[in-house]
PyMOL Python script that loads the backbone (N, CA, C, O; Angstrom):
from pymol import cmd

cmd.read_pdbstr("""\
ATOM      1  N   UNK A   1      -5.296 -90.231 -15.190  1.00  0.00           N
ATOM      2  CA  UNK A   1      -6.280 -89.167 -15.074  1.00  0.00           C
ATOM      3  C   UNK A   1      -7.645 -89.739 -15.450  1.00  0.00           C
ATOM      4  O   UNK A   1      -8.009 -90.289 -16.489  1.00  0.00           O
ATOM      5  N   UNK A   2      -8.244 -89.485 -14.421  1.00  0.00           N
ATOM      6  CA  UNK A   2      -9.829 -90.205 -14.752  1.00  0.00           C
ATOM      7  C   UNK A   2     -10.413 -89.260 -16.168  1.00  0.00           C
ATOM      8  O   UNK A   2      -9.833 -88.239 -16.538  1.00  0.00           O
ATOM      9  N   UNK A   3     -11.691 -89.835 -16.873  1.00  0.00           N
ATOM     10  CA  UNK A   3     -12.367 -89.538 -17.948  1.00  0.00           C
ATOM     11  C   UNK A   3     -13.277 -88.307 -17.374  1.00  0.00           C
ATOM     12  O   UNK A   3     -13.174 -87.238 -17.976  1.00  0.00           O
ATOM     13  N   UNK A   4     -13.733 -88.346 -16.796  1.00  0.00           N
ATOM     14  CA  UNK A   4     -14.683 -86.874 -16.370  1.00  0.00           C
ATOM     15  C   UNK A   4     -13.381 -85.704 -16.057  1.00  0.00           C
ATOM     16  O   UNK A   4     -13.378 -84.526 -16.414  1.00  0.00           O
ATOM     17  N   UNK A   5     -12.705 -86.163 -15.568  1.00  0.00           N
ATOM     18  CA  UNK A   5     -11.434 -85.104 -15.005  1.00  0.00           C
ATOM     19  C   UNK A   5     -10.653 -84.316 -16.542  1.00  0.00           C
ATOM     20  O   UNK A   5     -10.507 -83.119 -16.790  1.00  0.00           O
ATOM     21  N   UNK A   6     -10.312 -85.393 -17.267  1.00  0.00           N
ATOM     22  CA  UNK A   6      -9.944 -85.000 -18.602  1.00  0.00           C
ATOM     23  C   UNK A   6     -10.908 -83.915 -19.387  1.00  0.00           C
ATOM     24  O   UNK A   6     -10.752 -82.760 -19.784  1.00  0.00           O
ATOM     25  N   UNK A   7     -11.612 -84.543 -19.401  1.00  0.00           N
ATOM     26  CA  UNK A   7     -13.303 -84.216 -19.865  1.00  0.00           C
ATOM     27  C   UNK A   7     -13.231 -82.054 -19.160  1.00  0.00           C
ATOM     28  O   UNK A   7     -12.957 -81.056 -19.827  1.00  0.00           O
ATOM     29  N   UNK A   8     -13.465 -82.121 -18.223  1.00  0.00           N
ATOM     30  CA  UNK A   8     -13.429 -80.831 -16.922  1.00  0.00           C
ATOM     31  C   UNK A   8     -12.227 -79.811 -17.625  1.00  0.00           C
ATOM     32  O   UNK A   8     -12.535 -78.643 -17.861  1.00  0.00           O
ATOM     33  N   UNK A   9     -11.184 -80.189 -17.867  1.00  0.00           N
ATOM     34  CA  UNK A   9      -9.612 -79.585 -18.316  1.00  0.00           C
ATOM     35  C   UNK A   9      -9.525 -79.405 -19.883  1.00  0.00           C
ATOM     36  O   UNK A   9      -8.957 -78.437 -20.388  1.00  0.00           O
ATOM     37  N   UNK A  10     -10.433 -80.909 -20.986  1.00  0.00           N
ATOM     38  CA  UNK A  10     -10.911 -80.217 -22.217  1.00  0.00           C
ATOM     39  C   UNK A  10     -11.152 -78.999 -22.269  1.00  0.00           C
ATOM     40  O   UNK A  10     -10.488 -78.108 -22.798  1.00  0.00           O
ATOM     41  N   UNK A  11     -12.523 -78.921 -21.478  1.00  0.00           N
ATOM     42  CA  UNK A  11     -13.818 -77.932 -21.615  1.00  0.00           C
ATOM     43  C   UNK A  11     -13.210 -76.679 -20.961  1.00  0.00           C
ATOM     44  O   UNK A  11     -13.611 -75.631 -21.468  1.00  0.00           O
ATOM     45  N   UNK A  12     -12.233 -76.535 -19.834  1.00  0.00           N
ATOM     46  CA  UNK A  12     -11.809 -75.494 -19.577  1.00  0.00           C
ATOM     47  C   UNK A  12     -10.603 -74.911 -20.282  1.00  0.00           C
ATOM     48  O   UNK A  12     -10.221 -73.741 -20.282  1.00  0.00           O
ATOM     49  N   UNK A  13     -10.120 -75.891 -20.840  1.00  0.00           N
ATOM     50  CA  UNK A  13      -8.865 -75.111 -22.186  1.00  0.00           C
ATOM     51  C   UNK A  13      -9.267 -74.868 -23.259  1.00  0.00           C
ATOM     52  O   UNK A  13      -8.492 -74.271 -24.006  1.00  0.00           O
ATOM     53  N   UNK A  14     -10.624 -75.228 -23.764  1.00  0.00           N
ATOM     54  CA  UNK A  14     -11.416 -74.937 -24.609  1.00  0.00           C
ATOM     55  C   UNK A  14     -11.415 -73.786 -25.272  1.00  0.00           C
ATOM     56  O   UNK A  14     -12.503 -73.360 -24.886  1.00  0.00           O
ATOM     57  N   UNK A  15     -10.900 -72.764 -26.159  1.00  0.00           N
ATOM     58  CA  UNK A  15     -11.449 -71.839 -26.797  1.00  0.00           C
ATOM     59  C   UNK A  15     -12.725 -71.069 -26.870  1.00  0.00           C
ATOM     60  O   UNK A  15     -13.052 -69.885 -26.799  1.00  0.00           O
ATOM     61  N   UNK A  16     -13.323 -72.237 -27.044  1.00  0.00           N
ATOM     62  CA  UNK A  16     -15.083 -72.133 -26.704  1.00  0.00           C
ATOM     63  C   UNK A  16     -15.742 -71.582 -25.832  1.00  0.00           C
ATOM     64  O   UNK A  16     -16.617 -70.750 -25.591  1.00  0.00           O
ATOM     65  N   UNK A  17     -14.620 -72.754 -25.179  1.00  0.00           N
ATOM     66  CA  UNK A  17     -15.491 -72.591 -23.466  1.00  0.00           C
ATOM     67  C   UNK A  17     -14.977 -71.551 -22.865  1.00  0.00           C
ATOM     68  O   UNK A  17     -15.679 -70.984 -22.028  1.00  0.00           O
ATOM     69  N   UNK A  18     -13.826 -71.120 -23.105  1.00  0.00           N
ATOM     70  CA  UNK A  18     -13.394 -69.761 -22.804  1.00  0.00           C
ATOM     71  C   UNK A  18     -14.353 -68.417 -23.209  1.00  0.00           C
ATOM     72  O   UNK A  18     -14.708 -67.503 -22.465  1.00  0.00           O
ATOM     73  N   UNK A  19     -14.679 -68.644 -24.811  1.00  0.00           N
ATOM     74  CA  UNK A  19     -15.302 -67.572 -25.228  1.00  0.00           C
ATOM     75  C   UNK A  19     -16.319 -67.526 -24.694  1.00  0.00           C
ATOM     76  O   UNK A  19     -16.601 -66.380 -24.345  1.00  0.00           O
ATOM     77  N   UNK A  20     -17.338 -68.563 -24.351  1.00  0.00           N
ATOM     78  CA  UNK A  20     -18.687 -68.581 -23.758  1.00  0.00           C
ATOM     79  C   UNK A  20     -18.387 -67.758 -22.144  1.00  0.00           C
ATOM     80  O   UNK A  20     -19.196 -66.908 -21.773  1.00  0.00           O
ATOM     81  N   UNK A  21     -17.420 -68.036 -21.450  1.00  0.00           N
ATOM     82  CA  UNK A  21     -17.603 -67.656 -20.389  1.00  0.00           C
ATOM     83  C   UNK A  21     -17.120 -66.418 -20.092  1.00  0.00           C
ATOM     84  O   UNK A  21     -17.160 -65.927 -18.964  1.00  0.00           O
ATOM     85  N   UNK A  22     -16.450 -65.645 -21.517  1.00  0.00           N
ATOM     86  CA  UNK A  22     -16.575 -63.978 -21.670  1.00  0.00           C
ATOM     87  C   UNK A  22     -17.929 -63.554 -22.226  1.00  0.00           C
ATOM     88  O   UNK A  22     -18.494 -62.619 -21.658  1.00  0.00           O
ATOM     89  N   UNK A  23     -18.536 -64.159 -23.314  1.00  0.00           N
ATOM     90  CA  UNK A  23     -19.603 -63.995 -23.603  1.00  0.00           C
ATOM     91  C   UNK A  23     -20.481 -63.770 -21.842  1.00  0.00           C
ATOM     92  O   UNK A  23     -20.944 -62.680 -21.503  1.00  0.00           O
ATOM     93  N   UNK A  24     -20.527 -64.718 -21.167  1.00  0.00           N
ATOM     94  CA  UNK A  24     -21.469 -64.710 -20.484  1.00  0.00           C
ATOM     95  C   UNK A  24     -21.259 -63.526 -19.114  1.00  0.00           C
ATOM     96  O   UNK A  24     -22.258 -63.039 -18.584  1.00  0.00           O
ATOM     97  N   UNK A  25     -19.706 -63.125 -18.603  1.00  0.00           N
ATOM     98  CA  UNK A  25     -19.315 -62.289 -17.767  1.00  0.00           C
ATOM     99  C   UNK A  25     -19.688 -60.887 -18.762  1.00  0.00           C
ATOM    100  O   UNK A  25     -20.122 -59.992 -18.036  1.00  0.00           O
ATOM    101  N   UNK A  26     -19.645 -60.586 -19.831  1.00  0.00           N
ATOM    102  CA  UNK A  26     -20.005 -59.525 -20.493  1.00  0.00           C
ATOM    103  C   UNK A  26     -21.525 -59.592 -20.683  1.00  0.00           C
ATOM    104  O   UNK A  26     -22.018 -58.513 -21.010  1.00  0.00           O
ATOM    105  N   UNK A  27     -22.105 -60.291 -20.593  1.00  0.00           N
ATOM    106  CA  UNK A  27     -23.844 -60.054 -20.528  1.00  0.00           C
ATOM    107  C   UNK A  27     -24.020 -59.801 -18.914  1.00  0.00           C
ATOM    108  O   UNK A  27     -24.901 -58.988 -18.636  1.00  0.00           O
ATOM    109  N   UNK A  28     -23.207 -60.463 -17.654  1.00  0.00           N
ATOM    110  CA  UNK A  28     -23.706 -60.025 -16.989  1.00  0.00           C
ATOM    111  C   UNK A  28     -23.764 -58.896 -16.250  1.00  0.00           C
ATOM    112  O   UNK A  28     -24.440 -58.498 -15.302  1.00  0.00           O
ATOM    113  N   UNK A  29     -22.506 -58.300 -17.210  1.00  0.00           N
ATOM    114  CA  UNK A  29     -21.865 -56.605 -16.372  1.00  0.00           C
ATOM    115  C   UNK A  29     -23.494 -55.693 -17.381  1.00  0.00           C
ATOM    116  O   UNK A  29     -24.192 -54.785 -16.929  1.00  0.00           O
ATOM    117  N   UNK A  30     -23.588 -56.172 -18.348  1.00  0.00           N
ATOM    118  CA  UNK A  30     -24.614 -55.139 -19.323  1.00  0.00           C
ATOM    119  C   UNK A  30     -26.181 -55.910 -18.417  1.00  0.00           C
ATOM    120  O   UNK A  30     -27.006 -55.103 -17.988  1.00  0.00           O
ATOM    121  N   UNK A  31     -26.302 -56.615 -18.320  1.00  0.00           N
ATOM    122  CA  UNK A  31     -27.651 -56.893 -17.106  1.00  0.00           C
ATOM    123  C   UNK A  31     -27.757 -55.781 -16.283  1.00  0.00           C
ATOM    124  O   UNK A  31     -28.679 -54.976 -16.153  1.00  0.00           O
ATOM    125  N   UNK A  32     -26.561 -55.866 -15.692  1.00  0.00           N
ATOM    126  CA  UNK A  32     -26.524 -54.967 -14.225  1.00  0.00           C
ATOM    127  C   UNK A  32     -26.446 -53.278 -14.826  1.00  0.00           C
ATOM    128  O   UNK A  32     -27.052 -52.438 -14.161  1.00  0.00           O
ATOM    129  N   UNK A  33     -25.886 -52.942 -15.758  1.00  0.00           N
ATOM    130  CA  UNK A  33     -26.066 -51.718 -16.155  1.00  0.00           C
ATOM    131  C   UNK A  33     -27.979 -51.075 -16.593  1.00  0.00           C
ATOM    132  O   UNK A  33     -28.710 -50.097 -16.437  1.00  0.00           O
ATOM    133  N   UNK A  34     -27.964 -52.496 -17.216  1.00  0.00           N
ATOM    134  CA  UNK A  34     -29.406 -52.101 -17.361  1.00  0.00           C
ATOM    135  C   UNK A  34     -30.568 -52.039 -16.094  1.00  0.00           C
ATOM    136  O   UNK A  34     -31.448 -51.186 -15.972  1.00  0.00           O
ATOM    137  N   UNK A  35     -30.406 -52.738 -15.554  1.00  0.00           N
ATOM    138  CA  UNK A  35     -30.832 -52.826 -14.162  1.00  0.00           C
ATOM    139  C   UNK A  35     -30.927 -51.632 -13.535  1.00  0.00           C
ATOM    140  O   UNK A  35     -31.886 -51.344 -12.820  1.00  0.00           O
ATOM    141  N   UNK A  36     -29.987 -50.894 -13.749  1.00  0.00           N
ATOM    142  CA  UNK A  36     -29.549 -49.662 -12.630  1.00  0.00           C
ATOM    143  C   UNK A  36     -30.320 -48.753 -13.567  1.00  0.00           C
ATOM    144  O   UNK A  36     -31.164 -48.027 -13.041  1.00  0.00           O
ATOM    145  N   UNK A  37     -30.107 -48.670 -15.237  1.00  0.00           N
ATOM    146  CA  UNK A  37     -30.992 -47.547 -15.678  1.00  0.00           C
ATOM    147  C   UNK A  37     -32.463 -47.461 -15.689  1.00  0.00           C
ATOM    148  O   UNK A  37     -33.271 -46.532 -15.672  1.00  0.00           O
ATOM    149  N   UNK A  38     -32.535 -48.745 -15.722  1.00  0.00           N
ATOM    150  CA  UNK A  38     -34.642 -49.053 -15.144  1.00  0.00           C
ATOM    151  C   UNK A  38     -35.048 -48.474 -13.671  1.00  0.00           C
ATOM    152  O   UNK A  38     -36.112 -47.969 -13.314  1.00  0.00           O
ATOM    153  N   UNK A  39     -33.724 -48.737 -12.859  1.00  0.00           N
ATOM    154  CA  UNK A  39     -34.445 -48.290 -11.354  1.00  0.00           C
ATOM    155  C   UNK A  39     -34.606 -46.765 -11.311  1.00  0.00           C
ATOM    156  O   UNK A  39     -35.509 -46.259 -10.644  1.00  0.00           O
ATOM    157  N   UNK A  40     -33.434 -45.774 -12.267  1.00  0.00           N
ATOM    158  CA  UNK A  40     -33.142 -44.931 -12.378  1.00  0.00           C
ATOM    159  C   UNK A  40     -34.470 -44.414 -13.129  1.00  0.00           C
ATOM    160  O   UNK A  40     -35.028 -43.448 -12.610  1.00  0.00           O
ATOM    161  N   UNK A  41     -35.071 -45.000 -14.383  1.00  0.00           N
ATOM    162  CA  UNK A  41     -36.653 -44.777 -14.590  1.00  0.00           C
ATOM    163  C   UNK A  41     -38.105 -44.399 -14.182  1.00  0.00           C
ATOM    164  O   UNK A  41     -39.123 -43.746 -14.412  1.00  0.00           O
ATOM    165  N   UNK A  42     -37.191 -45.634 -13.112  1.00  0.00           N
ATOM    166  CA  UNK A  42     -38.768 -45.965 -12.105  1.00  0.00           C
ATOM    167  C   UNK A  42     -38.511 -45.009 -11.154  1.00  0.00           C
ATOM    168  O   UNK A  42     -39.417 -44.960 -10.322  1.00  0.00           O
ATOM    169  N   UNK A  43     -37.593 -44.210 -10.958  1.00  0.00           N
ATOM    170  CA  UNK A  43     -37.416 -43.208  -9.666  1.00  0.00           C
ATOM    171  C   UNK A  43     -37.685 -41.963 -10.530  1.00  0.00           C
ATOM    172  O   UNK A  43     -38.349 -41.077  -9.992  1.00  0.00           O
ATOM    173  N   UNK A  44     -37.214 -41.746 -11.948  1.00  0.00           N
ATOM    174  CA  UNK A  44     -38.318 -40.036 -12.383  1.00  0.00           C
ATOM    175  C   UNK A  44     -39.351 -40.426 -12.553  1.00  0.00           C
ATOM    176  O   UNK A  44     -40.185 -39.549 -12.780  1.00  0.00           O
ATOM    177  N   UNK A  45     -39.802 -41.735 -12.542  1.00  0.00           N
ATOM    178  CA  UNK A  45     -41.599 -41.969 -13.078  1.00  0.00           C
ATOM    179  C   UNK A  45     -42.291 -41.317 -11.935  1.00  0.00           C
ATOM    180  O   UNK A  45     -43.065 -40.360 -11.923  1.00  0.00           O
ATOM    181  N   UNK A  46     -41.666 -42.326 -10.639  1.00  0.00           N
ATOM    182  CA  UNK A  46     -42.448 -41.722  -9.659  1.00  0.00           C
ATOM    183  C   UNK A  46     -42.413 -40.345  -8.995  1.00  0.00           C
ATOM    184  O   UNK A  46     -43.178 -39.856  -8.163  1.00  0.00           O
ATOM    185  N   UNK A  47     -41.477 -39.921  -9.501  1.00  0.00           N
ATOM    186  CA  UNK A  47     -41.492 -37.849  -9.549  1.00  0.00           C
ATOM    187  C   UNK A  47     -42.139 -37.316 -10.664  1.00  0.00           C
ATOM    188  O   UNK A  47     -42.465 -36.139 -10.506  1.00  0.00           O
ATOM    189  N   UNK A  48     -42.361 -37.695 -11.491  1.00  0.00           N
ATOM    190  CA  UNK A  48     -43.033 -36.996 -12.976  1.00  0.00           C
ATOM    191  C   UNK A  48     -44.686 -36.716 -13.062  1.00  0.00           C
ATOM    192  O   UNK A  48     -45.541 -37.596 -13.156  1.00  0.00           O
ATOM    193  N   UNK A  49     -44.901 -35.396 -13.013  1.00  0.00           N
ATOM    194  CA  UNK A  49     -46.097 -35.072 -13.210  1.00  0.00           C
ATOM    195  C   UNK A  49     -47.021 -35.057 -14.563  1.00  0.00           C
ATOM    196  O   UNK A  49     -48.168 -35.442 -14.794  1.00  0.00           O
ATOM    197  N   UNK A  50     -46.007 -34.441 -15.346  1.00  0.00           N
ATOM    198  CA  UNK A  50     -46.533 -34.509 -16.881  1.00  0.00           C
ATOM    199  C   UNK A  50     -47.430 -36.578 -17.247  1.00  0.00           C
ATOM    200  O   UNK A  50     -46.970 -37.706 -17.428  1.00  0.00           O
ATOM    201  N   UNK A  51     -48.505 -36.095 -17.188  1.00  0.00           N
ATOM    202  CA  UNK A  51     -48.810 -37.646 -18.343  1.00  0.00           C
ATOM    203  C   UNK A  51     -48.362 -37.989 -19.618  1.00  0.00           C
ATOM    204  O   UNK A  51     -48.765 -39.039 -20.118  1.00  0.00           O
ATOM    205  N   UNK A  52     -47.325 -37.017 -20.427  1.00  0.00           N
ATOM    206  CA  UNK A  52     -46.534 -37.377 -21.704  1.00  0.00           C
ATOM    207  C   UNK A  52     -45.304 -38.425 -21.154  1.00  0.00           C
ATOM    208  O   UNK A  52     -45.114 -39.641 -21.195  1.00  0.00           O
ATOM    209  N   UNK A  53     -44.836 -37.655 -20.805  1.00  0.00           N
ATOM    210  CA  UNK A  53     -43.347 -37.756 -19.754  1.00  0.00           C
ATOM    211  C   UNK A  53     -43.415 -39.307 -19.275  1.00  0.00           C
ATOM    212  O   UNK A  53     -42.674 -40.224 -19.627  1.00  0.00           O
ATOM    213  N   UNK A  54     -44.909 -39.358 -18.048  1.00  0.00           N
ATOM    214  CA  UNK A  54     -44.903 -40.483 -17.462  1.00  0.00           C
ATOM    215  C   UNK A  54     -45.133 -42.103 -18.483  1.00  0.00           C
ATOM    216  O   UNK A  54     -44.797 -43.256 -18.212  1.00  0.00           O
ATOM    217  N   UNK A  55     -45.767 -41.587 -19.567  1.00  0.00           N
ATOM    218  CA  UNK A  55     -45.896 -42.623 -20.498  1.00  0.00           C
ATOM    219  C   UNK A  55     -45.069 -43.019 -21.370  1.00  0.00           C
ATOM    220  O   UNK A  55     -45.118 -44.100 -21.957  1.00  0.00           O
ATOM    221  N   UNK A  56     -43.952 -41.842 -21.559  1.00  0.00           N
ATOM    222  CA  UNK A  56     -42.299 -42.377 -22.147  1.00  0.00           C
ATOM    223  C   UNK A  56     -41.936 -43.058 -21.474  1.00  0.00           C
ATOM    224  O   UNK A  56     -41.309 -44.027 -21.901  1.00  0.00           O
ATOM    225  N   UNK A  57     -42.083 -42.941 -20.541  1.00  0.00           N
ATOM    226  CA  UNK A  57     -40.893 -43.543 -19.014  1.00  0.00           C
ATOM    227  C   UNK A  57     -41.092 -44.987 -19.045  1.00  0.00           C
ATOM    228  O   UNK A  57     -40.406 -45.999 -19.186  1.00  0.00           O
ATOM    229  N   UNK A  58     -42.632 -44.585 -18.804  1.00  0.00           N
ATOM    230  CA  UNK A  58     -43.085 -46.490 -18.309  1.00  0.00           C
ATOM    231  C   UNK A  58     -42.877 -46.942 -20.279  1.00  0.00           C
ATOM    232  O   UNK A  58     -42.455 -48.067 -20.011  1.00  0.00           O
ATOM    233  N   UNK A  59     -42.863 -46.930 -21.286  1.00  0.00           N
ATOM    234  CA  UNK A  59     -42.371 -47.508 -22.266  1.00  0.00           C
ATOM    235  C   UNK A  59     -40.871 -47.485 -22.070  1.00  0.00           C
ATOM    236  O   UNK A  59     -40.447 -48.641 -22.056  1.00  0.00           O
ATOM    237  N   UNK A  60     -39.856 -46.526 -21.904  1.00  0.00           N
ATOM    238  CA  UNK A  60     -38.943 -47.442 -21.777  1.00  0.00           C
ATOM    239  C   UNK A  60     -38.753 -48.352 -20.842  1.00  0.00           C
ATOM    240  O   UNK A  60     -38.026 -49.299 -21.142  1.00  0.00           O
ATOM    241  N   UNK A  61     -39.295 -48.307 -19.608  1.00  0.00           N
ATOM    242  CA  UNK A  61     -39.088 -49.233 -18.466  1.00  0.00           C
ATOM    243  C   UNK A  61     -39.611 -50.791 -19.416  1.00  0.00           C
ATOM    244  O   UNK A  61     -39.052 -51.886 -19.478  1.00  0.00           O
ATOM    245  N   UNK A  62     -40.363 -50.500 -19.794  1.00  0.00           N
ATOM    246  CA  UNK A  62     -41.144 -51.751 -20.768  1.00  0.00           C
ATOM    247  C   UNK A  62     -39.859 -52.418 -21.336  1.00  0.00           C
ATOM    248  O   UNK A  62     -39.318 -53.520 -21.240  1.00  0.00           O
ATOM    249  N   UNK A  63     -39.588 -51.080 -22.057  1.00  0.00           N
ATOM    250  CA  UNK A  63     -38.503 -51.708 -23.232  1.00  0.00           C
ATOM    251  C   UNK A  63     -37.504 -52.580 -22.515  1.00  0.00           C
ATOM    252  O   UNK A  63     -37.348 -53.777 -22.752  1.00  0.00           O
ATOM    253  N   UNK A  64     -36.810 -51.845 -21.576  1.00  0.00           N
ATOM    254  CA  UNK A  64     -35.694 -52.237 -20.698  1.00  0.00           C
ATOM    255  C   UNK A  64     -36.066 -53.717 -19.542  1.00  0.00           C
ATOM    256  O   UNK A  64     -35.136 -54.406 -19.122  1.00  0.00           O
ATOM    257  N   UNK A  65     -37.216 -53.947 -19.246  1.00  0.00           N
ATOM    258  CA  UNK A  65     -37.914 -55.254 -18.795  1.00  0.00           C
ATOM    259  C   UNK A  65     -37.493 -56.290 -20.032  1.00  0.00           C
ATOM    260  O   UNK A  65     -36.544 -57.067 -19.928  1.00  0.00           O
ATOM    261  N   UNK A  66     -38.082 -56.220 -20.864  1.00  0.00           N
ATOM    262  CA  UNK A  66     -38.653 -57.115 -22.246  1.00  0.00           C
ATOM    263  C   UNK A  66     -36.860 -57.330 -22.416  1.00  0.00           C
ATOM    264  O   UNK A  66     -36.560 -58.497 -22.167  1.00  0.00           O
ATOM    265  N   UNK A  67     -35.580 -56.406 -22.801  1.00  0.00           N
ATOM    266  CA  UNK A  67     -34.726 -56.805 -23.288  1.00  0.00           C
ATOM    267  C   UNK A  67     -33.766 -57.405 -22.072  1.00  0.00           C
ATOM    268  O   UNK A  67     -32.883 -58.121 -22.544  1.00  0.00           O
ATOM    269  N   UNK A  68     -33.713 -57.289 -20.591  1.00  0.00           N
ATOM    270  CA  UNK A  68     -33.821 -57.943 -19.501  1.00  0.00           C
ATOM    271  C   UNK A  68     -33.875 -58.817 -19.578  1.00  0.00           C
ATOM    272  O   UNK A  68     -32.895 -59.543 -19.745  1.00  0.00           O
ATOM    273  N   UNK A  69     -35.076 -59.212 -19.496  1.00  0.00           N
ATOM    274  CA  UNK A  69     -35.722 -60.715 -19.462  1.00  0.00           C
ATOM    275  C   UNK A  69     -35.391 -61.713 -20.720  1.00  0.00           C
ATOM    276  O   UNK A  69     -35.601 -62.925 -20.694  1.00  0.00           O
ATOM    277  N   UNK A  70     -34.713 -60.831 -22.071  1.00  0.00           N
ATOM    278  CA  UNK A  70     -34.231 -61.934 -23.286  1.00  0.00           C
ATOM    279  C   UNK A  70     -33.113 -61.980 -22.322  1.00  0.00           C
ATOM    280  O   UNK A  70     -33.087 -62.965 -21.585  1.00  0.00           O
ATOM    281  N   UNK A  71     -32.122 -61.033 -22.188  1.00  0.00           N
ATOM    282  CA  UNK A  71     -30.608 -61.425 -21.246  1.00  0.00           C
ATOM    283  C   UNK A  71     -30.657 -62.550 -20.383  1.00  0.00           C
ATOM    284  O   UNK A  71     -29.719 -63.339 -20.269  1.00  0.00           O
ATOM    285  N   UNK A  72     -31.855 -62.649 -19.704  1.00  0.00           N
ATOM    286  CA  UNK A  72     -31.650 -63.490 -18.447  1.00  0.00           C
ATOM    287  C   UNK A  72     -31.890 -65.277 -19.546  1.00  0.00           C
ATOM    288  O   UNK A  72     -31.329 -66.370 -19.469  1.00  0.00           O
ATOM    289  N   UNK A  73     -32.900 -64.767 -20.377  1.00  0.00           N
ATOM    290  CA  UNK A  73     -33.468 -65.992 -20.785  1.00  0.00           C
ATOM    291  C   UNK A  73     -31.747 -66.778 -21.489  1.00  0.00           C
ATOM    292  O   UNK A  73     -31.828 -67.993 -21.665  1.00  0.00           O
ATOM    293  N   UNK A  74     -30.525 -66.211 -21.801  1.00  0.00           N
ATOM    294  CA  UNK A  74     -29.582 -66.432 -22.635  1.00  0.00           C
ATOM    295  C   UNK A  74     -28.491 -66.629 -21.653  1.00  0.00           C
ATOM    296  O   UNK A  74     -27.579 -67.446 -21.787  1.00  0.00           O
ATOM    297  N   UNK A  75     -28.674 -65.704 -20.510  1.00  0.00           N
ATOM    298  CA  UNK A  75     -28.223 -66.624 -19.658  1.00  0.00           C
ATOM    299  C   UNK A  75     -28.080 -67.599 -18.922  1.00  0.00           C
ATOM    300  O   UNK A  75     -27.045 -68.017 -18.403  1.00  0.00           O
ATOM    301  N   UNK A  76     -29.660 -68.189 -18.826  1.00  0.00           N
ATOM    302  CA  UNK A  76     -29.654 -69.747 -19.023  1.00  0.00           C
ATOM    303  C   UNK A  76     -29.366 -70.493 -19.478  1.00  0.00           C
ATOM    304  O   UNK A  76     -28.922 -71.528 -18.979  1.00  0.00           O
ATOM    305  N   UNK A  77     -29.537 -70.199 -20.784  1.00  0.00           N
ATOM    306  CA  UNK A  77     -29.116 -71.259 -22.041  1.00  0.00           C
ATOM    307  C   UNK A  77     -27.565 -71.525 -22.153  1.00  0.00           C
ATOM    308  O   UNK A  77     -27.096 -72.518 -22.710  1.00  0.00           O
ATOM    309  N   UNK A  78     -26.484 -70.070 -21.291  1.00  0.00           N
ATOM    310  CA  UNK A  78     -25.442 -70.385 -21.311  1.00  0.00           C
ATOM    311  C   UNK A  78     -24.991 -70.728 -20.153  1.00  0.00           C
ATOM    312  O   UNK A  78     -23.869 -70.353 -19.812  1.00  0.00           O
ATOM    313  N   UNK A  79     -25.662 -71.392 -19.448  1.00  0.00           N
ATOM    314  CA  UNK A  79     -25.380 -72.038 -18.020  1.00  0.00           C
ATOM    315  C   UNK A  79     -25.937 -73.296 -17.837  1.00  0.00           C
ATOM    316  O   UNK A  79     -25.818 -73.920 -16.782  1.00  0.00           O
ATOM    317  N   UNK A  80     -26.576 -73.727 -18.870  1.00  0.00           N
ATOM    318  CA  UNK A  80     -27.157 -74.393 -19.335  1.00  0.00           C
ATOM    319  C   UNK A  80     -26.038 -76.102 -20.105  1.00  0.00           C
ATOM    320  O   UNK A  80     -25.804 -77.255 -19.744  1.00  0.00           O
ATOM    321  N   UNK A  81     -25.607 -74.945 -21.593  1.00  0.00           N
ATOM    322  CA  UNK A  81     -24.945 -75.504 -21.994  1.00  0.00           C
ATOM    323  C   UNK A  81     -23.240 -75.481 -21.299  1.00  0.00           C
ATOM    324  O   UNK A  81     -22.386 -76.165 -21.864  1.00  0.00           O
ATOM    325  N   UNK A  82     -22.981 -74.903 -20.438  1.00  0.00           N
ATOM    326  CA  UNK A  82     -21.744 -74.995 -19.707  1.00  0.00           C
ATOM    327  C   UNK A  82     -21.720 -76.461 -19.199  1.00  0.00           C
ATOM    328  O   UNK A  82     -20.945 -77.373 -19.485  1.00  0.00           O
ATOM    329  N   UNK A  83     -22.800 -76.429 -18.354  1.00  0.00           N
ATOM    330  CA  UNK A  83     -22.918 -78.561 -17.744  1.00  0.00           C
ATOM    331  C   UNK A  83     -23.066 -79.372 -18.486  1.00  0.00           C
ATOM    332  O   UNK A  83     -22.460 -80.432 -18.328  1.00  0.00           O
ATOM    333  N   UNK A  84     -24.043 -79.160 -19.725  1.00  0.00           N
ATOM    334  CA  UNK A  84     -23.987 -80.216 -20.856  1.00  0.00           C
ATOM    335  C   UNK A  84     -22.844 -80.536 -21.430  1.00  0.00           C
ATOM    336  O   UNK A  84     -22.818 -81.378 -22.328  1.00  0.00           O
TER     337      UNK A  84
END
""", "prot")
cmd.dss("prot")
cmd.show_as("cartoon", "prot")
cmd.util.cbc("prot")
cmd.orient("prot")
């Protein structure tokens, strides 16, 4: 058995590497949930007349961007360290 091949069958019987790659299928089902409640945002923003209303909205859309964009940033790092 070649050394990279061994190496490939470590990393996939791995514990680790197992947990990382629930870790990472469970960030990406909660991405996509969040995803759907931002669009769901951005569709009463653009029905909402009140200017109270519309300025909750676009803060959570904020909120829900900003914690997005840490998800995505961690999902790099764990796709990242998967090849390393």
């Amino acid at each position: 058995m070649s050394k990279s091949l061994r190496e490939k069958l470590h990393r996939f019987l791995s514990r680790d590497f197992r947990e990382q790659i629930e870790k990472r299928d469970k960030l990406k089902k909660l991405m996509g949930q969040m995803r759907k409640k931002q669009k769901k945002l951005e569709d009463e923003l653009a029905s909402e007349y009140d200017p109270l209303l519309q300025e909750e909205l676009r803060t959570k859309i904020r909120l829900l961007e900003e914690q997005r964009r840490k998800g995505l940033d961690l999902l790099k790092v764990l796709r990242e360290e998967r090849k390393g």
